[in-house]
VEXLUMVEX-716129 format. One record per residue: residue in one letter; z, y, x of N, C-alpha, C in turn. Coordinates in steps of 0.05 Angstrom, whole numbers, padded with zeros to 5 digits, always signed. Example, Ala and Ser with C-alpha at 12.3 -4.5 7.8 and 13.67 -1.06 7.14 Angstrom:
! residues 2
A+00156-00114+00264+00156-00090+00246+00156-00066+00264;S+00142-00045+00257+00143-00021+00273+00157+00001+00258;
END
This chain:
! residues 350
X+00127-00846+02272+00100-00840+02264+00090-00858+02242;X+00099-00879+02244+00088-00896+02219+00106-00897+02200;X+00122-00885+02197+00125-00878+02168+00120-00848+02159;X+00110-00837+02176+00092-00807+02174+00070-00824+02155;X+00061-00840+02164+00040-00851+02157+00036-00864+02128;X+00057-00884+02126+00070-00890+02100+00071-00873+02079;X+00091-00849+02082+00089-00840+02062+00063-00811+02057;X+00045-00816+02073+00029-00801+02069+00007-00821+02052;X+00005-00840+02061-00015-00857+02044-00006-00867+02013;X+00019-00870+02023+00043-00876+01989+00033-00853+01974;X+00033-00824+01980+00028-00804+01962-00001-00802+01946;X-00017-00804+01960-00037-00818+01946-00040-00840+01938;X-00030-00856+01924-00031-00882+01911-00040-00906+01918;X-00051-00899+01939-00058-00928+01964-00039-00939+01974;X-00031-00970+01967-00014-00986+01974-00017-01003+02005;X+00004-01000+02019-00003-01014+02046-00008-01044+02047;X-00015-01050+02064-00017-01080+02071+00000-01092+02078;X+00020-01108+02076+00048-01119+02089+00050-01115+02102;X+00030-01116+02132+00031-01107+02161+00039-01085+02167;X+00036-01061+02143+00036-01036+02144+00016-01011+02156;X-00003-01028+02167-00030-01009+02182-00041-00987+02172;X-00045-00966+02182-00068-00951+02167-00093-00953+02163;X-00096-00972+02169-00120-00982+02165-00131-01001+02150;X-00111-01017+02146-00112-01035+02131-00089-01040+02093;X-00110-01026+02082-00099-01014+02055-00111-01021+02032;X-00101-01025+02008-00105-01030+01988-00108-01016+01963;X-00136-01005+01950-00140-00988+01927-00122-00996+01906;X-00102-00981+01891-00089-00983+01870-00123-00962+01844;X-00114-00976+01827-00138-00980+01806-00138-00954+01793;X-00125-00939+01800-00122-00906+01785-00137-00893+01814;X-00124-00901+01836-00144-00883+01866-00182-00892+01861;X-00180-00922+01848-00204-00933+01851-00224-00908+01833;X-00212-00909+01813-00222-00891+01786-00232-00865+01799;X-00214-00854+01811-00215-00823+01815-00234-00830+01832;X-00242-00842+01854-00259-00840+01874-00287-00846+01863;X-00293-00869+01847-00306-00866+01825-00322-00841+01813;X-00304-00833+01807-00310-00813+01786-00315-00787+01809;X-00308-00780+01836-00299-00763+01847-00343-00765+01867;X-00346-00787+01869-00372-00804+01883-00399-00793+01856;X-00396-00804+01835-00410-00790+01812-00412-00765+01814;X-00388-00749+01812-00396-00726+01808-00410-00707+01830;X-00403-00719+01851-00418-00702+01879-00444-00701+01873;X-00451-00730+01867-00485-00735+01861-00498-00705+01838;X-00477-00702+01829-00487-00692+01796-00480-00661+01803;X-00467-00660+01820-00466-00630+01828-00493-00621+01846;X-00494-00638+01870-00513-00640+01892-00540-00629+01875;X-00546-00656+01859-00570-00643+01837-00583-00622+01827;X-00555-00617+01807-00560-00600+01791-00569-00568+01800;X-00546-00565+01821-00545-00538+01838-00576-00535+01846;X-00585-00555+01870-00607-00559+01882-00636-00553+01861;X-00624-00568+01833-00645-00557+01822-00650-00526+01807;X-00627-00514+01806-00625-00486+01796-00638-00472+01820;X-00622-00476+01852-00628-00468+01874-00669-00460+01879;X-00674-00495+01871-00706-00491+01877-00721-00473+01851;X-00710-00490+01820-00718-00469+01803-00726-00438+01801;X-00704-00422+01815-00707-00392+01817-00725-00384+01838;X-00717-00400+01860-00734-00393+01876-00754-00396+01880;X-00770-00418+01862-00798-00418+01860-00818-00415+01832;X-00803-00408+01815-00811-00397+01793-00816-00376+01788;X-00830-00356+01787-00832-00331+01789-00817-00311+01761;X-00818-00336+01744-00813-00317+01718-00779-00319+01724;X-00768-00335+01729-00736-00339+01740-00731-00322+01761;X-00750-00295+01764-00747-00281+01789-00730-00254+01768;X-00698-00253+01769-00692-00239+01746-00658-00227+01769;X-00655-00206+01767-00626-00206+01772-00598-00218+01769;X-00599-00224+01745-00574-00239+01746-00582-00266+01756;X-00606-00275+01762-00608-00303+01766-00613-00304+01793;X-00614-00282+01809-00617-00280+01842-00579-00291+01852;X-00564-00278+01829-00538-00279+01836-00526-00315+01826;X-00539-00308+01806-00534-00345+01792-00533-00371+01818;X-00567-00360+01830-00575-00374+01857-00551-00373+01873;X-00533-00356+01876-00517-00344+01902-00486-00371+01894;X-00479-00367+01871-00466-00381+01854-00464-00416+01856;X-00494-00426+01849-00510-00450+01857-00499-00459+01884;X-00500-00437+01903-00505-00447+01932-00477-00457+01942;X-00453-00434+01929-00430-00443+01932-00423-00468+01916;X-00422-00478+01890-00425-00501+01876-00429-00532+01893;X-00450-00520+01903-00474-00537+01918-00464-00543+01953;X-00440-00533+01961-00439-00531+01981-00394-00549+01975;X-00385-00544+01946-00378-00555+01935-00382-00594+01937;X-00401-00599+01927-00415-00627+01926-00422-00640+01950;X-00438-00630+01980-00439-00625+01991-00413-00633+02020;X-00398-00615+02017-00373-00621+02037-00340-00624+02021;X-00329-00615+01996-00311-00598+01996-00308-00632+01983;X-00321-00644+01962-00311-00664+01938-00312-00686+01963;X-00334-00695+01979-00324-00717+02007-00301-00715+02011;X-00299-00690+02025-00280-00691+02046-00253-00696+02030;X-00251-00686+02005-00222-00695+01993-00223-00719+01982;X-00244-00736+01970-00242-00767+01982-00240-00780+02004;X-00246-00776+02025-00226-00779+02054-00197-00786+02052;X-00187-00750+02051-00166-00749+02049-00159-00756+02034;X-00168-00769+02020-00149-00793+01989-00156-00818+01999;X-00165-00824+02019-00167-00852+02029-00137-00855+02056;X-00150-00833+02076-00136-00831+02105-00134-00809+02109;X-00114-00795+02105-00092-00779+02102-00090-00773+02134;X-00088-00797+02146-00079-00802+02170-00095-00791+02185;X-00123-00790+02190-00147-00771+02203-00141-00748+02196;X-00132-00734+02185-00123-00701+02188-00098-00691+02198;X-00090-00711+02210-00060-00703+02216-00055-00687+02237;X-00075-00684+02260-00086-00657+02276-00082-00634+02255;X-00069-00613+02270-00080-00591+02259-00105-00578+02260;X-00110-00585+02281-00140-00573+02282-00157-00583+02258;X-00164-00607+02253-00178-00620+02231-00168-00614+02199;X-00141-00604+02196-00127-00608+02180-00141-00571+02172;X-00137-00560+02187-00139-00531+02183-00175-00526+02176;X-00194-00547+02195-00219-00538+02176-00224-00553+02155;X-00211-00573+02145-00222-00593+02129-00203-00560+02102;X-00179-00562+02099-00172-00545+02074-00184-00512+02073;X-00186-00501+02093-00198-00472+02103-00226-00473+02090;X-00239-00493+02096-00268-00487+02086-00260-00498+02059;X-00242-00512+02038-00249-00518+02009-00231-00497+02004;X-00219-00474+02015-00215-00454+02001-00241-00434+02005;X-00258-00432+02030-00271-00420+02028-00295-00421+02010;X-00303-00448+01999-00316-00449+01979-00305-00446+01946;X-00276-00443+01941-00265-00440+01910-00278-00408+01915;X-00269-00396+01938-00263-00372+01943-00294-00349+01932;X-00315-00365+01947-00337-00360+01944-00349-00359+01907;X-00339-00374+01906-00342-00387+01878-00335-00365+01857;X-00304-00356+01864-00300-00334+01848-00309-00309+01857;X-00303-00306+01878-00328-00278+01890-00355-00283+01868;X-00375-00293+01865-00395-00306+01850-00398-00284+01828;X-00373-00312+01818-00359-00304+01785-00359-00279+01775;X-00351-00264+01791-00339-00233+01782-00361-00215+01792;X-00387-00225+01813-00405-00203+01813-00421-00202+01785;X-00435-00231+01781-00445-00240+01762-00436-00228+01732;X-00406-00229+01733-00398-00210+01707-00407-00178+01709;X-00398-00175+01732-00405-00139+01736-00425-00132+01731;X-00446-00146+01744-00482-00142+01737-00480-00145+01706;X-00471-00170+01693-00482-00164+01664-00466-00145+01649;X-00441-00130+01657-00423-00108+01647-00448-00089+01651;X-00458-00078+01683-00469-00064+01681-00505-00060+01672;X-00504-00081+01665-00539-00087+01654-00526-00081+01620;X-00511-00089+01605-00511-00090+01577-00488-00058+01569;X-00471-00051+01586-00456-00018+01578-00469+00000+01600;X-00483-00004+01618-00499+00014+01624-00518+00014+01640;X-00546+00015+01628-00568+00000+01626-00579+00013+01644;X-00579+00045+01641-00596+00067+01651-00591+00054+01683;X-00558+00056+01696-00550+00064+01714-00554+00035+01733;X-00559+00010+01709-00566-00016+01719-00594-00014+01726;X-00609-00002+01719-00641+00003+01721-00637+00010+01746;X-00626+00032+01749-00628+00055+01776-00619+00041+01803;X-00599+00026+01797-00591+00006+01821-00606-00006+01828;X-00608-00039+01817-00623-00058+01821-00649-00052+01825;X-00664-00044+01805-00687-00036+01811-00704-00019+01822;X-00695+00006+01830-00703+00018+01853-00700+00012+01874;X-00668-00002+01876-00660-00011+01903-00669-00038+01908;X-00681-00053+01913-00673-00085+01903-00663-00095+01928;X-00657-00078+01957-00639-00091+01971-00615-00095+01960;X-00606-00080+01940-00578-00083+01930-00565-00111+01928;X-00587-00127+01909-00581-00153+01906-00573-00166+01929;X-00588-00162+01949-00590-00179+01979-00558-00170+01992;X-00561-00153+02002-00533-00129+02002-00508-00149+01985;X-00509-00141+01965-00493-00149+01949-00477-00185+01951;X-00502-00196+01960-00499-00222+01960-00483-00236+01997;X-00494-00215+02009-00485-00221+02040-00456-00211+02042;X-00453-00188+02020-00414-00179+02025-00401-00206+02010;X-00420-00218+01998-00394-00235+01980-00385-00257+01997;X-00408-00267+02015-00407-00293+02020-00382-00286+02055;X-00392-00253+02063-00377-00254+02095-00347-00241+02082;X-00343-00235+02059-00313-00233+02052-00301-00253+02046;X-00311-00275+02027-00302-00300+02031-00293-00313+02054;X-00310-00308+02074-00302-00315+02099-00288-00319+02117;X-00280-00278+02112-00265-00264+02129-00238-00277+02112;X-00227-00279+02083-00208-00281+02078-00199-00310+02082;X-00221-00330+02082-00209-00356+02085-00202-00357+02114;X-00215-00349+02138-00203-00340+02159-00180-00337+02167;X-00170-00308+02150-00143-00291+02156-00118-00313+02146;X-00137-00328+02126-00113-00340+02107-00095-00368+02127;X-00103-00368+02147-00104-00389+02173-00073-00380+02181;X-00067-00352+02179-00043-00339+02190-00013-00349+02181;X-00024-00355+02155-00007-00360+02136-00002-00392+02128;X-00003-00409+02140+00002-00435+02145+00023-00445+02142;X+00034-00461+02137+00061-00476+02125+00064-00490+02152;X+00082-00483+02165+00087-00495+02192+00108-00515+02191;X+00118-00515+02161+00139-00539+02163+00130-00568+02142;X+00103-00562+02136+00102-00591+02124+00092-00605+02141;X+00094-00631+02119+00104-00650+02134+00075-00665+02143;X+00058-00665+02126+00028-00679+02129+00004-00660+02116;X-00010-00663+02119-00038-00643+02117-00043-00650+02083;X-00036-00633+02069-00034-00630+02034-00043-00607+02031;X-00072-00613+02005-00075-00587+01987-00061-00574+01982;X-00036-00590+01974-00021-00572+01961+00000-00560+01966;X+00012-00556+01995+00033-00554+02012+00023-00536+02034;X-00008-00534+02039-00015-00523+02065-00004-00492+02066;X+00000-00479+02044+00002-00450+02055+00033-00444+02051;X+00045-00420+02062+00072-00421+02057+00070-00403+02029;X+00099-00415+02012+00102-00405+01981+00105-00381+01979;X+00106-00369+01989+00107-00339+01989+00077-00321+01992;X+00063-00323+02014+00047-00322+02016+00027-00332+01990;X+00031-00364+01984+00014-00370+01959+00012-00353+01935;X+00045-00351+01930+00048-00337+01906+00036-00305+01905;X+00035-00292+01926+00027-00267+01930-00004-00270+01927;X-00022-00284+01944-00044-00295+01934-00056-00297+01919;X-00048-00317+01896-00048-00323+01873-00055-00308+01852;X-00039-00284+01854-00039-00263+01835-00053-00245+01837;X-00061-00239+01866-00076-00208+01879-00103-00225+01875;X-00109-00251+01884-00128-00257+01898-00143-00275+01870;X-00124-00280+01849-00140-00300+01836-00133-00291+01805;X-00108-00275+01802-00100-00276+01771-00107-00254+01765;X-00105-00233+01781-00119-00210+01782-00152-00201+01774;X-00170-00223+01792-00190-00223+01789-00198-00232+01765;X-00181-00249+01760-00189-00268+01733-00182-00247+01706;X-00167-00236+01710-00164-00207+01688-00183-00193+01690;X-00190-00174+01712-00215-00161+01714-00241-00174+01698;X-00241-00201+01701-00267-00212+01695-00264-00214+01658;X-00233-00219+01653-00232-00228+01623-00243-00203+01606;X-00220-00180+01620-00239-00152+01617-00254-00139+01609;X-00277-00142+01635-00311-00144+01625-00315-00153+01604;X-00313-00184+01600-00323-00194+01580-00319-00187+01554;X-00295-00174+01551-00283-00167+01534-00297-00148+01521;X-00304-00125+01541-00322-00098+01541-00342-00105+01532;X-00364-00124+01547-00386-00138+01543-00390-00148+01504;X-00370-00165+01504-00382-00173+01474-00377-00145+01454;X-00369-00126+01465-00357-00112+01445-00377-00094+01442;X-00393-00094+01472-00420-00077+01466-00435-00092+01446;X-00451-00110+01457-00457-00129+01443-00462-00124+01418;X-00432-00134+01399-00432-00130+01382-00431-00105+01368;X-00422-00082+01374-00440-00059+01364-00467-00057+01374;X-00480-00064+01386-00506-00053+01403-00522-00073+01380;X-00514-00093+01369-00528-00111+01347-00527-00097+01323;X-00503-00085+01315-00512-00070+01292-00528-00052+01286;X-00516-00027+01310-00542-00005+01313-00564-00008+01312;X-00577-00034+01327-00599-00047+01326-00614-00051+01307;X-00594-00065+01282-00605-00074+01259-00605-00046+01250;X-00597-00031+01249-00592+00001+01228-00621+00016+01240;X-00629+00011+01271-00641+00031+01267-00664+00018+01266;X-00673-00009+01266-00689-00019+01254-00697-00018+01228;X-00682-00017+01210-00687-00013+01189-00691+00016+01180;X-00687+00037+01203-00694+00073+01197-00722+00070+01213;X-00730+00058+01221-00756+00062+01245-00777+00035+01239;X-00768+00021+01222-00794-00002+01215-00820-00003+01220;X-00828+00025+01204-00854+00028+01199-00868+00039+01232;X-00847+00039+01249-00861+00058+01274-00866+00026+01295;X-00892+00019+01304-00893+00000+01316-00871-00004+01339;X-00881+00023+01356-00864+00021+01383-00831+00017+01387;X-00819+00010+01355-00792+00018+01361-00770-00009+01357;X-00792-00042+01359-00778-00066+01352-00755-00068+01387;X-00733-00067+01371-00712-00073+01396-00696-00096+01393;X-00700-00111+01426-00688-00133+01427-00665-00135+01449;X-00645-00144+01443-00619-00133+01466-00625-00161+01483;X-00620-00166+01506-00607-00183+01525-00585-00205+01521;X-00583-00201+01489-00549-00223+01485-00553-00244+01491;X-00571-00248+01494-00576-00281+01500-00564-00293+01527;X-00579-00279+01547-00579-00277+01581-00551-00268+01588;X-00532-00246+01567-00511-00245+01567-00486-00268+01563;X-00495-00270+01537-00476-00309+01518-00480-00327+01546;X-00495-00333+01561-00499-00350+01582-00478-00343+01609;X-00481-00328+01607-00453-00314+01629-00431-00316+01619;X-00425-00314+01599-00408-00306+01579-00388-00337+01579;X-00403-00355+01583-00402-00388+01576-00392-00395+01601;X-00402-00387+01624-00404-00393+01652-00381-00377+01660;X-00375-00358+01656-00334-00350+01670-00318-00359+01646;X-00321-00369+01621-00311-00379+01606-00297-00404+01616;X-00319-00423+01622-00323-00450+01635-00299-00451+01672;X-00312-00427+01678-00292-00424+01700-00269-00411+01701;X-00253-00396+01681-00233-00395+01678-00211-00416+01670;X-00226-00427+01655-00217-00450+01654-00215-00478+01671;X-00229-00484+01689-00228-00503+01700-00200-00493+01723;X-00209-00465+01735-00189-00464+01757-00160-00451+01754;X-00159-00444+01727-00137-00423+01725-00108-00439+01724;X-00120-00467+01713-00095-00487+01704-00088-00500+01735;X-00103-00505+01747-00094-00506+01775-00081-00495+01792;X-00092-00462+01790-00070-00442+01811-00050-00445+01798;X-00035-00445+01773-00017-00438+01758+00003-00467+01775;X-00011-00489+01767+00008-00514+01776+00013-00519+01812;X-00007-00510+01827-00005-00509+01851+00024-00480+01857;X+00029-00466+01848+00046-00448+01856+00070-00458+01843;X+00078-00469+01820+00099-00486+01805+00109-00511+01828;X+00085-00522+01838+00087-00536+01853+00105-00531+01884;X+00101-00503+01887+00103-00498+01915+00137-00485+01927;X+00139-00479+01890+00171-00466+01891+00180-00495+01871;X+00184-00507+01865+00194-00525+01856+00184-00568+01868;X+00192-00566+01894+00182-00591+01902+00191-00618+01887;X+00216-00612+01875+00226-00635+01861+00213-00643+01828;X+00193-00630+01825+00190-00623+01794+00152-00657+01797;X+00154-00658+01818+00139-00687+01810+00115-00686+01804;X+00100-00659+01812+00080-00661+01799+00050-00663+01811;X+00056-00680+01835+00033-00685+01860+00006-00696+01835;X+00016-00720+01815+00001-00739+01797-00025-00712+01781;X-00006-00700+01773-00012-00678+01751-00034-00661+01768;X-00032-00647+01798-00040-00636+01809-00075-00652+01817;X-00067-00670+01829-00095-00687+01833-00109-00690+01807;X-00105-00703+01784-00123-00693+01762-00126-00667+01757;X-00117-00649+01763-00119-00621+01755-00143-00616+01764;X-00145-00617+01794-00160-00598+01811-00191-00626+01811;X-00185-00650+01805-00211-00665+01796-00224-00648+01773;X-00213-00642+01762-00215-00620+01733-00239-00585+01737;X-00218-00583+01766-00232-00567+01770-00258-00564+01786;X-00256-00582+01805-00280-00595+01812-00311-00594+01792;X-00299-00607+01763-00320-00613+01750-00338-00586+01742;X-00318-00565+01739-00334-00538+01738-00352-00536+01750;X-00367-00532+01785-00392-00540+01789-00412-00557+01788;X-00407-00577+01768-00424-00594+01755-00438-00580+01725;X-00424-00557+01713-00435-00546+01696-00450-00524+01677;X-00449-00514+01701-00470-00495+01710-00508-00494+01704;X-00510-00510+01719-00535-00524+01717-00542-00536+01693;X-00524-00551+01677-00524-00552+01645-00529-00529+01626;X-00510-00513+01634-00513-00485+01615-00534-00476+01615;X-00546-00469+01645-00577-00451+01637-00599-00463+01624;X-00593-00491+01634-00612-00506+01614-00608-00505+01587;X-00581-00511+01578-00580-00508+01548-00584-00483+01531;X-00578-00457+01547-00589-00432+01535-00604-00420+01541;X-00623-00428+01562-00655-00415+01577-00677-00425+01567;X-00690-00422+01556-00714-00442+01551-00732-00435+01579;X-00737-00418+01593-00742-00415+01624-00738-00422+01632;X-00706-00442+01645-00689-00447+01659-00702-00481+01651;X-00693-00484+01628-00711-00514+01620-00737-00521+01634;X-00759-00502+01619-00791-00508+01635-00787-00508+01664;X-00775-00490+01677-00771-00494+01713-00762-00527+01712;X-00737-00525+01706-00728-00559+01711-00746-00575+01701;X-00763-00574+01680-00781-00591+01680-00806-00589+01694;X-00815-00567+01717-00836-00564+01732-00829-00575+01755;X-00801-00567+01768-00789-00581+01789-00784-00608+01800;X-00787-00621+01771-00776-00654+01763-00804-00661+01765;X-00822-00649+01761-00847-00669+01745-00870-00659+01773;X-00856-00640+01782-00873-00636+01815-00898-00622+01812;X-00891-00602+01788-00913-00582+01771-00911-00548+01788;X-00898-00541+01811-00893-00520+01813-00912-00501+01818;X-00936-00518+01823-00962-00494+01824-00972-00487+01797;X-00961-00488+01779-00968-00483+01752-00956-00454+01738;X-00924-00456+01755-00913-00428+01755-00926-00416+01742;X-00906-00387+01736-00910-00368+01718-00922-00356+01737;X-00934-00342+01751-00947-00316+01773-00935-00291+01765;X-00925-00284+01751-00903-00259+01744-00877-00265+01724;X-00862-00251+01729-00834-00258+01717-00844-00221+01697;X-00830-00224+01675-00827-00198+01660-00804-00194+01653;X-00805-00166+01660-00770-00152+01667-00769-00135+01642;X-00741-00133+01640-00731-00114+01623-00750-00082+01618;X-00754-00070+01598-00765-00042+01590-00751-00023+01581;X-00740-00001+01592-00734+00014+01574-00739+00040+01564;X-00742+00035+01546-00757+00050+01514-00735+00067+01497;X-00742+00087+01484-00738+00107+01466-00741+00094+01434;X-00720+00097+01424-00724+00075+01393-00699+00106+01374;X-00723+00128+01360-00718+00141+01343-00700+00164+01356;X-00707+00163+01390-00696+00181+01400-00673+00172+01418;X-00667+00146+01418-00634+00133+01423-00649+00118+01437;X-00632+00109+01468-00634+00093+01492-00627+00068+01479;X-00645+00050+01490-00633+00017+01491-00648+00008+01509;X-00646-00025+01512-00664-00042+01525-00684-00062+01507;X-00707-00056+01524-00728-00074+01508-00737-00102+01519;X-00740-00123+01504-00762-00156+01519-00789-00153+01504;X-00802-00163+01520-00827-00170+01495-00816-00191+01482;X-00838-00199+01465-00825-00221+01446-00820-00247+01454;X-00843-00245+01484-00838-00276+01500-00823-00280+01505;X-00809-00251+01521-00782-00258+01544-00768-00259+01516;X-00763-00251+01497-00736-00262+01466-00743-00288+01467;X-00760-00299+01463-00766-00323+01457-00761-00345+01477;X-00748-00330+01504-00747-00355+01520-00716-00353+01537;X-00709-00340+01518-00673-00351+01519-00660-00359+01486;X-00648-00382+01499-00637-00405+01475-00658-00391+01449;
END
C-alpha cells in the first residue's frame, strides 16, 4: 500500500518526506504554482459567474432570451469554481483520500458532470442564436409565445447531463491503478465518447456558427441596400442583433478552444500510456479550467447592459433597475421580414 501511495503522490509532483508518509510531504515549486494559480482562479470564477447569475436576474432589462440561457451557462461555470477546481486541488495534494472507490467515483463523476453541463450550455445557446438570427419568425413563435420553453429547455439540459454522467459510472476502468482524471474511464469507451459526445457536438456548434455569420453577413448587406431604397420612409430604419450574436460567437469560440485540446490529449493519453504526457495533461485541463473565468468578461466587454448591471450589483444600486427590459420587434422594411431594436437597445450592445 505504500508504495500505492508513493507513486500516486510522485505523479503529481509532490515529493515525500524521507519517512515516506502521506502525510507528511513536500510542495515541489511547479505543484506550488499550479495551486496558486488553481486558488486564484476559483475566486475569479466564483465572482464573476455570481455576478452575471445576480445581474440577469435582477435587472429587468437583462430579462432577454439568450441571457436566461447565459444564466443557465453561469450556473454550471459557477458550480465549476465552486466544487470541480477544489476538489482537483485535493487531489493534487492527497491522491491518497480518493483511493475508495466510492469517493473516487463522486469526486470525477460530478467534474464530468459539470464539463458536461457546460457543453450542453454551449450548444443550446448556439441554437437559440442560429434560430433567433436564420429564423426569426419561427424564433418569435417559440420563445415568445411559449416562454415556458426557456424553463423546459433549461431543466432537459441540466437532467441529461445528469443522466449521462450517471450511466457513464458503467464504464469505469476497473484496472487502474489509483483514482486519475485521466485513466478513470476505460479507452474504448473514452474514445467512443469523445467523438459522439464531444467532437461531434463541437462540429454541430462550429456549424451553426458558421451558418450564423454567414447570415449575418448577408443580412448586413441587404440591410444597407434596403436602407438606402427606403430612407426617406421613417418606419423602415433596421437594426440586426449582430452584436448579441458576435458575443456568442466569442463565447463557443473561447470554449472550443479551451476544451477541445484536452479531449484530444486525454484520449492520446489513454491508448498510448508510454507517450509521458501526465505533465502536458495537467496544464492542459488548468487551461481549460480557465474557460469559466471568461465568460463574465465577455458580456461585460460587449454589453454595455451587461456592464451597467455589474456596475449596479457592485455599487448595491439594484433598486434603480431598468423596470422593463425591451425586446426584439418585428417589422416589415419595403415589404421584406427582418428584426428590429430601438435605437437604445443598438446602443447598448458593445
Amino acid at each position: 500500500m505504500d508504495s500505492f501511495h508513493n507513486r500516486s503522490l510522485n505523479e503529481t509532483g509532490i515529493e515525500l518526506s524521507s519517512s515516506g508518509s502521506v502525510t507528511d510531504v513536500t510542495l515541489t515549486w511547479s505543484v506550488a504554482a499550479k495551486i496558486g494559480y488553481l486558488v486564484g482562479l476559483s475566486l475569479v470564477v466564483v465572482t464573476g459567474n455570481s455576478l452575471v447569475i445576480v445581474a440577469v436576474v435582477r435587472v429587468a432589462a437583462l430579462h432577454k432570451v439568450t441571457n436566461f440561457f447565459l444564466v443557465s451557462l453561469a450556473s454550471a461555470d459557477l458550480l465549476m469554481g465552486v466544487f470541480t477546481i477544489p476538489l482537483f486541488i485535493v487531489w493534487m495534494l492527497r491522491q491518497d483520500m480518493f483511493a475508495a472507490s466510492v469517493s473516487c467515483n463522486v469526486v470525477l463523476l460530478s467534474c464530468l458532470f459539470v464539463s458536461v453541463s457546460s457543453q450542453a450550455n454551449v450548444i443550446v445557446v448556439t441554437a437559440e442564436r442560429y434560430c433567433a438570427v436564420c429564423h426569426p419568425f419561427q424564433h418569435r413563435r417559440l420563445f415568445f409565445s411559449r416562454p415556458d420553453v426557456v424553463r423546459k429547455t433549461i431543466c432537459a439540459v441540466w437532467i441529461l447531463s445528469g443522466v449521462f454522467s450517471g450511466l457513464s459510472i458503467m464504464a469505469v476502468n476497473k484496472e487502474r491503478a489509483t483514482c486519475s482524471y485521466y485513466d478513470y474511464f476505460d479507452k474504448n469507451f473514452l474514445l467512443v465518447s469523445v467523438i459522439l459526445g464531444v467532437f461531434v457536438p463541437f462540429a454541430v456548434i462550429c456549424g451553426l456558427n458558421v451558418r450564423i455569420l454567414y447570415k449575418v453577413h448577408n443580412s448586413g448587406l441587404f440591410q444597407r441596400d434596403m436602407y438606402q431604397a427606403c430612407k426617406q420612409r421613417r418606419n423602415s430604419i433596421v437594426t440586426l442583433s449582430s452584436k448579441a450574436t458576435k458575443m456568442v460567437l466569442i463565447v463557443c469560440f473561447l470554449f472550443l478552444l479551451g476544451w477541445t485540446p484536452f479531449f484530444i490529449v486525454v484520449v492520446v493519453h489513454s491508448f498510448c500510456p508510454t507517450c509521458h504526457l501526465r505533465q502536458a495533461l495537467d496544464l492542459i485541463l488548468l487551461f481549460a479550467f480557465t474557460n469559466s473565468a471568461w465568460n463574465p468578461m465577455i458580456y461585460g466587454l460587449c454589453n454595455k447592459m451587461f456592464r451597467r448591471a455589474y456596475k449596479r450589483v457592485l455599487t448595491f444600486q439594484l433598486s434603480r433597475a431598468d423596470s422593463s427590459s425591451r425586446e426584439a420587434k418585428f417589422v416589415l422594411v419595403c415589404g421584406k421580414p427582418s428584426i428590429s431594436f430601438d435605437s437604445q437597445c443598438a446602443e447598448n450592445t458593445c
